[in-house]
C-alpha positions as a printed Julia matrix, in Angstrom:
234×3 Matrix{Float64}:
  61.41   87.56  127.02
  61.56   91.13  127.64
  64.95   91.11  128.99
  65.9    89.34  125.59
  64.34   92.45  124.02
  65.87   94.81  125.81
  69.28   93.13  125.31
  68.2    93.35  121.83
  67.71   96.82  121.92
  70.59   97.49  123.24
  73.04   95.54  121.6
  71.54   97.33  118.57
  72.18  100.79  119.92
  75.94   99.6   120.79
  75.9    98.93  117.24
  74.47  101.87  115.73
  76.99  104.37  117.68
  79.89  102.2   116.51
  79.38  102.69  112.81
  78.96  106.34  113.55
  82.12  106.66  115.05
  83.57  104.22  111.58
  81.98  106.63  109.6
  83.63  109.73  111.38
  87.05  107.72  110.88
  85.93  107.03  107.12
  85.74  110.76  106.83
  88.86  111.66  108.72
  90.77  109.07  106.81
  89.61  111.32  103.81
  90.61  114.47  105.43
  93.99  113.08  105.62
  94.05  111.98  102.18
  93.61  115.19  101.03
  95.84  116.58  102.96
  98.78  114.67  102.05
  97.85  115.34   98.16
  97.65  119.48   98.43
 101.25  118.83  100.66
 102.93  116.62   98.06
 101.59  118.68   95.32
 100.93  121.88   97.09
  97.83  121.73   95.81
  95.54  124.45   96.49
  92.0   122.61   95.8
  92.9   119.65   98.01
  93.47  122.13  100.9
  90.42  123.85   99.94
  88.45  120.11  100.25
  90.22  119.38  103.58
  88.6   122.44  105.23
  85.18  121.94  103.34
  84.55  119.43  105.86
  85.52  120.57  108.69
  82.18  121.76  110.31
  80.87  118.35  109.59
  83.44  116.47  111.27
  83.47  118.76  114.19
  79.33  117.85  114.5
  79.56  114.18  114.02
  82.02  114.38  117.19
  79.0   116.29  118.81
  76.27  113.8   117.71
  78.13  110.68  118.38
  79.09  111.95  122.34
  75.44  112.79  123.07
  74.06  109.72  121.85
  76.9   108.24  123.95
  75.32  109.52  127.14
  71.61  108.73  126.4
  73.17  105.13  126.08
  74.86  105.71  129.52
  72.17  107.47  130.91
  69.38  105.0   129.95
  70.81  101.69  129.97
  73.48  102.11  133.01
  75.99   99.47  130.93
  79.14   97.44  133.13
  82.22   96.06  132.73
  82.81   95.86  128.83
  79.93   97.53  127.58
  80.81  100.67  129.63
  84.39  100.43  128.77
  83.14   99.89  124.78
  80.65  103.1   125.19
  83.78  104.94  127.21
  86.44  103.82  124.43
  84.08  105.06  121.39
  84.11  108.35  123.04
  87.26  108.64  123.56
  88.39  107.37  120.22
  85.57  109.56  118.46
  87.59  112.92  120.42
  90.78  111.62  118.95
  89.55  111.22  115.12
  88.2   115.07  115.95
  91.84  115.75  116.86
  92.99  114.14  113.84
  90.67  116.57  111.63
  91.78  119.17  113.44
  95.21  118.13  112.3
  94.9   117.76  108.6
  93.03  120.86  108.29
  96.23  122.72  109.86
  98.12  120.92  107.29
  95.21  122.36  104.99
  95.99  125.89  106.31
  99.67  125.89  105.81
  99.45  124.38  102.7
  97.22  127.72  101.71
  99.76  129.96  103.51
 102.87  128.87  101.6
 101.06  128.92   98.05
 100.48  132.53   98.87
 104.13  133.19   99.59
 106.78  133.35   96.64
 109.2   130.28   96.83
 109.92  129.27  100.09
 108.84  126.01  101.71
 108.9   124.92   98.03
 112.3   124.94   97.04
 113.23  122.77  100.73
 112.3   119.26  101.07
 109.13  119.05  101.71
 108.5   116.3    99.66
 110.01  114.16  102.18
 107.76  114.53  104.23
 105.65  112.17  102.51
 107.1   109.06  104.2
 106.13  110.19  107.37
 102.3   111.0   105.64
 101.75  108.09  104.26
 103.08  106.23  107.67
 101.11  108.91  109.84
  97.92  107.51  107.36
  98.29  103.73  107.38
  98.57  103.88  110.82
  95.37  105.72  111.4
  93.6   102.86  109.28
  94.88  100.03  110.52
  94.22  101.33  114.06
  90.67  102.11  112.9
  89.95   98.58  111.31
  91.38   96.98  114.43
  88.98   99.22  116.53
  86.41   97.67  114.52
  87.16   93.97  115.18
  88.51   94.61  118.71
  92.05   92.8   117.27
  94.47   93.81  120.11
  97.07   92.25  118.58
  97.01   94.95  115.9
  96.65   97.44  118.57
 100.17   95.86  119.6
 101.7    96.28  116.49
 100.51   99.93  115.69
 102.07  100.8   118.72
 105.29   99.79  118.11
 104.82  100.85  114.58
 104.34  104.67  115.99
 108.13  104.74  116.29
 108.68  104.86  112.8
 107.05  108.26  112.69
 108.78  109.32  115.36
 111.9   109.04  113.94
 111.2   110.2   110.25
 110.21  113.25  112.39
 113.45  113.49  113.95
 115.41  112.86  111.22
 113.02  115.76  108.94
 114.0   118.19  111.51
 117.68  117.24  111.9
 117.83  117.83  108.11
 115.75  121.63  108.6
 118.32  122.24  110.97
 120.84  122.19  108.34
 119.35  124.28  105.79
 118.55  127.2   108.49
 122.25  126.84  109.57
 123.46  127.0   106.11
 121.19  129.7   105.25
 119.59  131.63  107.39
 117.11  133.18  104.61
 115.13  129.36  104.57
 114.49  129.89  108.29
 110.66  131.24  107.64
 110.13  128.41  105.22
 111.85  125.64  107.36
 109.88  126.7   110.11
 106.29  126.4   107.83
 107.52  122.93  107.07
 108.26  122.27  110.7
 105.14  122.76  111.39
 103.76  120.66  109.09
 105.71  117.8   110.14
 104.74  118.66  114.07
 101.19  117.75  112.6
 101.9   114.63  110.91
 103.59  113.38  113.97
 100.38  114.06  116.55
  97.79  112.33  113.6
 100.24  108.99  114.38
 100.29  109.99  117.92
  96.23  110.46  118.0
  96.26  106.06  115.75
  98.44  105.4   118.68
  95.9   106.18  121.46
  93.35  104.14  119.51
  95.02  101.48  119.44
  95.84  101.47  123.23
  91.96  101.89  123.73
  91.88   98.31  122.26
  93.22   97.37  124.57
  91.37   98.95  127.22
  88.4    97.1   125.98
  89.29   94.25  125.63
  91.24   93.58  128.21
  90.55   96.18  131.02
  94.07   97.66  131.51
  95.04  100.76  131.06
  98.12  100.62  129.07
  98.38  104.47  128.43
 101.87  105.8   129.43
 103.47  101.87  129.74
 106.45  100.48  128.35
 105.54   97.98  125.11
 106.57   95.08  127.34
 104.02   95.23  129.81
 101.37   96.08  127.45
 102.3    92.87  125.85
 102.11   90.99  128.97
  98.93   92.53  129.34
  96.9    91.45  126.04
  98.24   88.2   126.72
């Protein structure tokens, strides 16, 4: 019986830091929205939101990693429990870096409202495919986190491409403007930046969803070609 208990126990604290570390993605996810809107709209109170929660998101990351290693510390966990406690951690850094993300988004947003014209009057409209890509991807690799669905995790991964190549294509087409006039240089170089950003917050879903992975299955599929990851989850 008191082995049942202390299973108990600990399945419950296993629990408990998991939901923290939704929650943190629930509020990143928010971040994000945000972001997008004061880009599309260049929207200075949606900017001003994005950074309002900054501090919190930075503490959650804080709180969730310490009550990581009492886990760790106390309960000594193996094989998938360890790799679960390891992956929440690591995914919990990642949603941080994610933050971190849409508030430079937030930031640039701010700078470019207080210059005249500029980024405005190029395309940076467009970059609202690679957003909203950049943002489903981050919530499907979150609610596969949740049910451990590495078949999902699969998918995202493969699905990370697309924003790779909107990104490629959005800087092939800033190219052109600064070659065709060299005064949209400074503003093609703001937007550059932005699009830099929406790029890592796919990049930061796709090593989420390769965590997955790592749970589940044990491998290590970071830095692997999608064919042997799918040999590997099957």
């Amino acid at each position: 019986m008191p082995d049942k208990h202390l299973s108990t126990q600990f399945d419950s604290e296993l629990n408990g830091v998991s939901s923290r570390a939704m929650e943190l993605g629930g509020l990143v996810e928010s971040q994000i929205r945000q972001a997008i809107h004061a880009l599309s709209e260049f929207s200075a109170e949606s900017a001003a939101r994005v950074l309002e929660v900054e501090d919190q998101v930075n503490a959650m990351e804080v709180e969730i990693d310490r009550e990581l290693s009492s886990i760790i510390a106390r309960r000594q966990p193996t094989a998938r429990d360890l790799r679960l406690l390891i992956a929440i951690s690591k995914a919990t850094a990642n949603l941080e870096r994610v933050g971190d993300e849409a508030a430079k988004i937030a930031r640039m947003v701010q700078s470019i409202l207080g210059k005249s014209g500029g980024a405005r009057s190029l395309p940076a409209s467009e970059l609202r495919v690679a957003s909203d890509l950049a943002s489903g991807l981050l919530r499907k690799a979150l609610d596969a986190f949740a049910r451990l669905d590495t078949g999902t995790a699969v998918a995202i991964l493969k699905e990370d491409d697309l924003i790779d190549k909107e990104f490629d294509g959005f800087v092939r087409k800033l190219i052109t403007y600064m070659m065709e006039d060299p005064r949209t240089i400074s503003a093609s170089l703001d937007l550059l930046f932005l699009a830099k950003a929406i790029e890592r917050i796919g990049d930061h879903a796709k090593n989420i969803a390769e965590l997955i992975i790592y749970i589940v299955k044990g491998a290590d599929v970071r830095h692997t070609s999608i064919e042997n990851i799918e040999s590997a989850v099957q």
